[in-house]
N, C-alpha and C positions, 0 to 999 in steps of 0.2 A: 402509486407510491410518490412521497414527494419528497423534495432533498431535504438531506441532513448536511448542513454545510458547518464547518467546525474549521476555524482560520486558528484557534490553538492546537488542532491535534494535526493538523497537515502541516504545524511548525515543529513538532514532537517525529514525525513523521519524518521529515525532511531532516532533521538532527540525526538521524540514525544512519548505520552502514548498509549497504547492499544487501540483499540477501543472499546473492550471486556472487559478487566479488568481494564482500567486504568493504569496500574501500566509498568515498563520498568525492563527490558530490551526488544526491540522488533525485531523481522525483519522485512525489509522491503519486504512484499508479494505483489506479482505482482498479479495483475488480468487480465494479458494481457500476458502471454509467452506459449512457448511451451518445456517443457522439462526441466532439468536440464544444464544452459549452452545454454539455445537457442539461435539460431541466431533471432528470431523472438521477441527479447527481449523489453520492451518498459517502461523504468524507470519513467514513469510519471504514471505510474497506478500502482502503489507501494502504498500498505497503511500499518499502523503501526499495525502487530498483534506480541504477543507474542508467542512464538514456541508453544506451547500445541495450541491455537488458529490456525495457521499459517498452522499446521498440520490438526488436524478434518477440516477446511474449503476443505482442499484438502480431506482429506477421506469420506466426508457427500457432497459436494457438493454446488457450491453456493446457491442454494435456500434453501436449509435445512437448512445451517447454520445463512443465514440472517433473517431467518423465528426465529429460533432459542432465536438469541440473538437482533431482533427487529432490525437489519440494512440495509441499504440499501448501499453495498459497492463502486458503480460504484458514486453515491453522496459524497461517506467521500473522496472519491478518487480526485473527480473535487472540494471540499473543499480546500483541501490540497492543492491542484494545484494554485488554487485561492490566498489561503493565502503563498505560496509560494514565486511569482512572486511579490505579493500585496507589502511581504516583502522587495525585493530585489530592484521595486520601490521607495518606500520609502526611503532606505539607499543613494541612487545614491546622 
């Protein structure tokens, strides 16, 4: 697999609230990398968590945490996607 690196949709990404708390500043957390720096990188499964969120999902694990906070992340992720393009559509 090789990356999909998108510096407008991790700006569209990063514009958005929590998913978690609602509230910003967030980063944009990948559900699809490997590592810090991966080369296995893929900016389209980036969803908006806030660092303390961004963190525990990495420490507790996807299923704890979606179980957790009632999410289904790989859904907010093709949302996002969805309304991204939908946008950019639209503008043309």
């Amino acid at each position: 697999m090789s990356k999909i690196i998108s510096d407008e949709y991790l700006a569209f990404i990063r514009a958005k609230p929590c998913l978690v708390s609602g509230k910003r500043p967030v980063d944009a957390d990948h559900l699809s990398a490997r590592g810090f720096g991966s080369g296995k990188r893929n900016d389209f499964t980036a969803v908006p968590l806030q660092r303390k969120y961004h963190s525990e999902r990495h420490q507790i694990g996807d299923e704890k945490f979606q179980a957790r906070y009632n999410l289904n992340l790989w859904r907010c992720a093709a949302e996002l996607l969805y309304e991204f393009f939908l946008e950019r559509e639209e503008s043309k």
